[in-house]
TORNU-41650 format. One record per residue (C-alpha): residue number from 1; residue in one letter; x, z, y. Coordinates in steps of 0.001 Angstrom, whole numbers, plus 524288, in hexadecimal, padded with zeros to 5 digits. Example, Ala and Ser with C-alpha at 12.3 -4.5 7.8 and 13.67 -1.06 7.14 Angstrom:
BEGIN
(1 "A" (8300C 81E78 7EE6C)),
(2 "S" (83566 81BE4 7FBDC)),
REM end
This chain:
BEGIN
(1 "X" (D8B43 7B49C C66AD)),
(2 "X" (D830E 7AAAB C6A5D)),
(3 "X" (D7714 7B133 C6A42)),
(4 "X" (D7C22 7BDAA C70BA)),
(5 "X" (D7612 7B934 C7D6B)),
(6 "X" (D6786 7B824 C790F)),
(7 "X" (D694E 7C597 C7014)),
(8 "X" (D6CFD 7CDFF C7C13)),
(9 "X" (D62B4 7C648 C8699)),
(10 "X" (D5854 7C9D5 C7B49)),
(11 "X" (D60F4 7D852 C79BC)),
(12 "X" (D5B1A 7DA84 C89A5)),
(13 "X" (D4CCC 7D8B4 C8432)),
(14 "X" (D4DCB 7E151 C784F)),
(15 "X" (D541C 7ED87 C7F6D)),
(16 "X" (D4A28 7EDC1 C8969)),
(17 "X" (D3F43 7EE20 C818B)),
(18 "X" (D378C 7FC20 C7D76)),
(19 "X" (D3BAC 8026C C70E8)),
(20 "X" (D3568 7FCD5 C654A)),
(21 "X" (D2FD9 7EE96 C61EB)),
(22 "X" (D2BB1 7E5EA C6CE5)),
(23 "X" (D2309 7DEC2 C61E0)),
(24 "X" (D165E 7E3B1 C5BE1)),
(25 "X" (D15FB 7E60C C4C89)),
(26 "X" (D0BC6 7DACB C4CA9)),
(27 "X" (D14DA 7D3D8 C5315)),
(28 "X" (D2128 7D58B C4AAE)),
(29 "X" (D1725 7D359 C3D16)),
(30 "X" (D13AE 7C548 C43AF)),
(31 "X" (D2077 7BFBF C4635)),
(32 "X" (D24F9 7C578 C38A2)),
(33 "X" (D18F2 7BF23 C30D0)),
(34 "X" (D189F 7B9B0 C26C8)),
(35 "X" (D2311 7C523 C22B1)),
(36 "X" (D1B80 7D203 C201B)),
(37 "X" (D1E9F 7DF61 C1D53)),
(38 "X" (D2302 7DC9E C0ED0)),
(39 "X" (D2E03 7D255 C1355)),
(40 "X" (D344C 7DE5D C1BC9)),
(41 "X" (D2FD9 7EAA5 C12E0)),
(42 "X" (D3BB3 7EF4B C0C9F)),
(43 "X" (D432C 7E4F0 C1071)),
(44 "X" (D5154 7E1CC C17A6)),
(45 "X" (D4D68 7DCBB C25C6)),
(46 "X" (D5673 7D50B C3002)),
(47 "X" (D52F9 7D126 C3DAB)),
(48 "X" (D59C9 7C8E1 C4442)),
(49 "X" (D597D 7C9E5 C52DC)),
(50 "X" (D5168 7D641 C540D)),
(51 "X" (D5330 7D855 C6134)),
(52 "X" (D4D53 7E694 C6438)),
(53 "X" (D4776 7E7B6 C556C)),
(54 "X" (D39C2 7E4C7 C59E0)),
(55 "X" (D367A 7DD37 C4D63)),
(56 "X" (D3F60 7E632 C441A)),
(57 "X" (D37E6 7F208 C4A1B)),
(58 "X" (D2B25 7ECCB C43A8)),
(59 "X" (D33D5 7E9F7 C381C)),
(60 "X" (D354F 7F567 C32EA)),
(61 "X" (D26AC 7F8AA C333B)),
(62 "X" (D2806 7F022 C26DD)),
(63 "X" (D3217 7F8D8 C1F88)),
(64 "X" (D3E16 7F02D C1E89)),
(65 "X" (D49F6 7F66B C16EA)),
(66 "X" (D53B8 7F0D1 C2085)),
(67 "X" (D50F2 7EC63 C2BD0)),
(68 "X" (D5C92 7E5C1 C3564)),
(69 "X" (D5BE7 7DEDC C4344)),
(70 "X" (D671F 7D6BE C4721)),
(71 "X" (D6687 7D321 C574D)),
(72 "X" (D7399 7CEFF C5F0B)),
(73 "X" (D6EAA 7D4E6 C6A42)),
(74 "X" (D6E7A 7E2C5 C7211)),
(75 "X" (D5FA0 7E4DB C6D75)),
(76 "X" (D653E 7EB0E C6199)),
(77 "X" (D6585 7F6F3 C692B)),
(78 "X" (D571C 7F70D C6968)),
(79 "X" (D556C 7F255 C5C90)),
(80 "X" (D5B49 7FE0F C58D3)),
(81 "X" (D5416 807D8 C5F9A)),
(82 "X" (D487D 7FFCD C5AEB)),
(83 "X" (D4963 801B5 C4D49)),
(84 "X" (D4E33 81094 C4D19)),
(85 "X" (D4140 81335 C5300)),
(86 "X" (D3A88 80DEA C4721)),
(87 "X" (D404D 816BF C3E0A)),
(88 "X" (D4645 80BEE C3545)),
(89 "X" (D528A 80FA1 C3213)),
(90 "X" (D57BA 80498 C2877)),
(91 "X" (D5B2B 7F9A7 C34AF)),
(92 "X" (D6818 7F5EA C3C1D)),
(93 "X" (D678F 7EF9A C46A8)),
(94 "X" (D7363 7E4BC C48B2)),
(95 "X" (D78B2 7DDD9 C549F)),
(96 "X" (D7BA9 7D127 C4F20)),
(97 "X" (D7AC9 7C27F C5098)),
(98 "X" (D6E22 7BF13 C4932)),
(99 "X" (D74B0 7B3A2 C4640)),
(100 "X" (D8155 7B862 C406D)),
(101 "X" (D7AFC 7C4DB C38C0)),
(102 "X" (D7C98 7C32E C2AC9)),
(103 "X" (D7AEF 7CF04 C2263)),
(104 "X" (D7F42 7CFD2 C1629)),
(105 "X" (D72EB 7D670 C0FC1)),
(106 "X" (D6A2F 7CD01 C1393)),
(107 "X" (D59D1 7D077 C16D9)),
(108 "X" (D4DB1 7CF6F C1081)),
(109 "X" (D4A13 7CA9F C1D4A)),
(110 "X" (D4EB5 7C5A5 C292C)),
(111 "X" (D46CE 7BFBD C3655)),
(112 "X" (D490A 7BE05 C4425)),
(113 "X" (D3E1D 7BD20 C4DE2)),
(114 "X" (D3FA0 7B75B C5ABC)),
(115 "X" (D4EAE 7B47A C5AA6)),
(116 "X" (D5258 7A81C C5444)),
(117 "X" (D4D2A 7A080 C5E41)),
(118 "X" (D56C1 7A6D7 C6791)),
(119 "X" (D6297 7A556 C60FE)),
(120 "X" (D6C61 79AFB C647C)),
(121 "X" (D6B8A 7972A C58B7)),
(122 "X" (D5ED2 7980D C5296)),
(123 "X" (D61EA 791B3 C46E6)),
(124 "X" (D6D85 79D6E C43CA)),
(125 "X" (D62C9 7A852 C4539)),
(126 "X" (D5ADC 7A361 C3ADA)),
(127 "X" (D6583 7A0E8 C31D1)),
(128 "X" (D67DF 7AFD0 C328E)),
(129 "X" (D5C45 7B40D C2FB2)),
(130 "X" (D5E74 7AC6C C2416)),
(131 "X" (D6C60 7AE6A C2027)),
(132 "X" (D6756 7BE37 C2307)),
(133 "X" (D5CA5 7BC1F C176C)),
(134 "X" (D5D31 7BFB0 C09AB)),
(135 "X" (D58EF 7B780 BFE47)),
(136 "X" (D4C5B 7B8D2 BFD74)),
(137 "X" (D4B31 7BFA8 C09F8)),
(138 "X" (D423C 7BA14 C1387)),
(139 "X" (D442D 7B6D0 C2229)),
(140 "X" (D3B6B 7B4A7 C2F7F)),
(141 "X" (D3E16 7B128 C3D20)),
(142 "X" (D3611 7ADDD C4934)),
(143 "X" (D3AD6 7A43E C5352)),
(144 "X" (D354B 79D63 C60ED)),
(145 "X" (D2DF7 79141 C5E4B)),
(146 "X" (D31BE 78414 C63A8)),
(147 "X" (D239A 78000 C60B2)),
(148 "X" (D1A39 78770 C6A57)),
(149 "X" (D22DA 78C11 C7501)),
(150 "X" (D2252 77EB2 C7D33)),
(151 "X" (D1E86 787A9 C89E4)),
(152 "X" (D28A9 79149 C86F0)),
(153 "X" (D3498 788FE C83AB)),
(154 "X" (D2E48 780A8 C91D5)),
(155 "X" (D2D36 78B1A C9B09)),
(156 "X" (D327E 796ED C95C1)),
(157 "X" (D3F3A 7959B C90A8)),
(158 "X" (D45B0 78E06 C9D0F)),
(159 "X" (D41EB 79B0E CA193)),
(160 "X" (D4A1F 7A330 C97AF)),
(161 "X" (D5500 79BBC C997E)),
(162 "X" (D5638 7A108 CA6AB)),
(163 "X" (D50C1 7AF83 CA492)),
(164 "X" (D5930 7B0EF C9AB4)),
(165 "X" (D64F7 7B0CE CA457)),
(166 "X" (D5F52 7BB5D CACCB)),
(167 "X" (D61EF 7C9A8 CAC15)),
(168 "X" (D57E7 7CE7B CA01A)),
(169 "X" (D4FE2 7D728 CABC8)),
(170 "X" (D4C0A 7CBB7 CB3B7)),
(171 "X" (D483A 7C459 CA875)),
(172 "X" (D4048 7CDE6 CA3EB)),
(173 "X" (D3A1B 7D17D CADA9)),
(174 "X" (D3A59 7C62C CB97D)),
(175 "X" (D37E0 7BAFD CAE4C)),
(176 "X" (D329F 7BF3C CA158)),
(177 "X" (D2A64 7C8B3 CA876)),
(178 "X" (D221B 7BFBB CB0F7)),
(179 "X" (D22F3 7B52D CA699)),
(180 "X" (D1BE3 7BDD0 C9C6C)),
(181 "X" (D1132 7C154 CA5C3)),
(182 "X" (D0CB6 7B32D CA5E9)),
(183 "X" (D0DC5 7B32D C999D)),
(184 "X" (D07EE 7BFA1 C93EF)),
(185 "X" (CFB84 7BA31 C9DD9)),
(186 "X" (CFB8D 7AC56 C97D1)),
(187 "X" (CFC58 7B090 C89CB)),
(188 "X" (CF2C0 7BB90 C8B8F)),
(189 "X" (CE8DC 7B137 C9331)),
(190 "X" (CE9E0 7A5F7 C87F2)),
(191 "X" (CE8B8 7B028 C7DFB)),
(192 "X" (CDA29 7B5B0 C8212)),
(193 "X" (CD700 7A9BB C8668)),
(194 "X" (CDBA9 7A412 C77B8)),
(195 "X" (CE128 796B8 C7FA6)),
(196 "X" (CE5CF 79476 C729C)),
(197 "X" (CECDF 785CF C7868)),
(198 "X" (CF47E 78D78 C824F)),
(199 "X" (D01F5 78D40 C80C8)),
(200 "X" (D0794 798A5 C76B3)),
(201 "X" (CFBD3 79C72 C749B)),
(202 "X" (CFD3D 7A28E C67B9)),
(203 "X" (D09D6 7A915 C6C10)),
(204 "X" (D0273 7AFB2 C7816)),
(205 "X" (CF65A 7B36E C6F55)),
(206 "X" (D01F2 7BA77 C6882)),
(207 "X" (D08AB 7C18C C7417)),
(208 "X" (CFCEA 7C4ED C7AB8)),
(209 "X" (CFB9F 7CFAF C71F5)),
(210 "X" (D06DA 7D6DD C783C)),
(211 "X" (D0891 7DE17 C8512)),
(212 "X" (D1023 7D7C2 C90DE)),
(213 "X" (D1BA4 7DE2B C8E13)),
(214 "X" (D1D6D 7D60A C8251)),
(215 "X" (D1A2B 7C917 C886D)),
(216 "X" (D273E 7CE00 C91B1)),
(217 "X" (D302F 7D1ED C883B)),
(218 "X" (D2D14 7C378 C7F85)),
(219 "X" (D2F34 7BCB6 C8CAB)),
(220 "X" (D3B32 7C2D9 C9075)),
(221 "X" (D3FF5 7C1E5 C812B)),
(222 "X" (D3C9D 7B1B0 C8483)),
(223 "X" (D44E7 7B246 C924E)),
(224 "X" (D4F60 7BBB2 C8DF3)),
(225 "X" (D56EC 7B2E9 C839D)),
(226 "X" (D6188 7A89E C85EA)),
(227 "X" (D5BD5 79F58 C7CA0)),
(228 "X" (D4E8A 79DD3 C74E2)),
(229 "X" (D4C5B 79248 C6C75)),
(230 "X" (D3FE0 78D83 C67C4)),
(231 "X" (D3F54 78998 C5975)),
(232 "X" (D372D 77FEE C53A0)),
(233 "X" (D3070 77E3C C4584)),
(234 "X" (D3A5A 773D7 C4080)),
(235 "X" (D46B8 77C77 C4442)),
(236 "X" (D4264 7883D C3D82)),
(237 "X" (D3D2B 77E88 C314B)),
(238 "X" (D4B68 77868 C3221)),
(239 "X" (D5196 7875C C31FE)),
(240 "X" (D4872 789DF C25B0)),
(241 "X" (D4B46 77E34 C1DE4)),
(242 "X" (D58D3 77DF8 C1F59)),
(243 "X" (D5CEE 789A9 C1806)),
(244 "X" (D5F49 78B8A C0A74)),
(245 "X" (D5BA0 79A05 C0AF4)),
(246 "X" (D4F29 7991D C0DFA)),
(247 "X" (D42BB 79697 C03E1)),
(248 "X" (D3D39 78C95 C0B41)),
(249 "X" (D3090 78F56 C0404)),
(250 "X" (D2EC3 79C87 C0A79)),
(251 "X" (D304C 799CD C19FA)),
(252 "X" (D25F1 79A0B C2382)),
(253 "X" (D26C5 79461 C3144)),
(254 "X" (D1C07 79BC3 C3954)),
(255 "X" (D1941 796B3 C4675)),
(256 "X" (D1508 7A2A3 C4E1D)),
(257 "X" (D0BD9 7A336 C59A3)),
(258 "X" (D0E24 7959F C5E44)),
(259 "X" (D1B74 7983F C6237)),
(260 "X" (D2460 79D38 C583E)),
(261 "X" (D2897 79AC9 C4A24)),
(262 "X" (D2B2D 7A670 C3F42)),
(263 "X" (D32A6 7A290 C3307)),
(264 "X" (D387C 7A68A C282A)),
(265 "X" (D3908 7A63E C197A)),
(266 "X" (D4078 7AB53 C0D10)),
(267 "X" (D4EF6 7A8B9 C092C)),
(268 "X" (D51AA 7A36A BFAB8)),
REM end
């Protein structure tokens, strides 16, 4: 499998991680906006890529009737253990190629947050989260930005390419360690000081919020992959436009805190 690679590197993040969601509930309602608790409540949920079930964890504070999490990687273990400590009982769990799952019930919803962009094949990822979708059904995804990452595509992925060969303990802590010091300084620094032309500026505002820790484990979830690729408006317009499923007069192309892009929409 193609993508086997980048599921297991990101497998070495998830499983050594604490028990429960690395992301605040704020956190998980802002890259899920403009869905709200009535697009979930009741409803028959699929993530795809849910690494450790840090999103689907916040999930279910929005009583889904089903809710399933498809990852090809180890971190299902954790994604497990995750979601029995919520209490939800109605989930599975699958080990799967996000891009070959089809179920044959299809879901009310489907959306994958921060994995597209690393597939091999982008383009494949989203066209599961459609061909995953009911009529009617509605679906949402979150990618990396081509627009807005300038300094990290410059100076930060000729870096990944290399960490991402190393043992996971050196990256972690010799590279993504040191890394997100300067950076956890910089964004805090540009944030009080509201240098709003500073470079990700409204991403740091963002991240500031959270403790060091954090800033780590999103730079060693940057230097840990294989591959990363950085999307831009027109591709994602392109991936809209060009199928028939879709009801072009419902999707939204969000571009989130200067460096990302959330989509999504409503099938036919």
């Amino acid at each position: 499998m193609k993508d086997n690679k980048t599921a297991q590197a990101f497998a070495t993040s998830w499983n050594n991680l604490p028990e429960g969601s690395i992301y605040t509930f704020d956190q998980f309602e802002d890259w899920f906006s403009p869905l709200k608790e009535k697009d979930i409540k009741n409803k028959k949920i699929l993530e795809l890529g849910c690494g450790n079930a840090s999103l689907l964890v916040h999930v279910t504070n929005w009583g889904p009737a089903v809710l399933d999490g498809v990852d090809l990687g180890d971190s299902i273990l954790s994604a497990n253990t995750n979601m029995i400590r919520t209490g939800f009982e109605n989930f599975k769990i699958i080990k799967d190629d996000l891009t070959k799952f089809q179920s044959e019930d299809k879901y009310d919803l489907t959306y994958s947050i921060g994995v597209i962009h690393h597939l091999f094949t982008p383009k494949e990822g989203f066209d599961s989260v459609i061909a995953n979708t009911k009529q009617g059904g509605k679906f949402h995804c979150w990618v990396y930005a081509r627009e807005g990452n300038s300094i990290i595509i410059t100076l930060v992925d000729p870096i990944r390419k290399i960490a991402s060969k190393l043992p996971w303990w050196i990256n972690k802590y010799a590279i993504a360690t040191p890394l997100s010091a300067i950076y956890f300084l910089y964004a805090h620094a540009i944030t009080k000081l509201k240098l709003t032309f500073m470079p990700l500026y409204s991403y740091s505002s963002w991240i500031s919020k959270r403790d060091f820790l954090f800033f780590r484990h999103v730079a060693f979830d940057q230097l840990v992959t294989p591959q990363t690729k950085y999307i831009d408006r027109k591709t994602i317009e392109k991936w809209m436009s060009s199928s028939e499923l879709i009801d072009q007069s419902t999707t939204y192309i969000i571009f989130r805190n200067g460096n990302s892009w959330k989509f999504g929409g409503m099938l036919k």
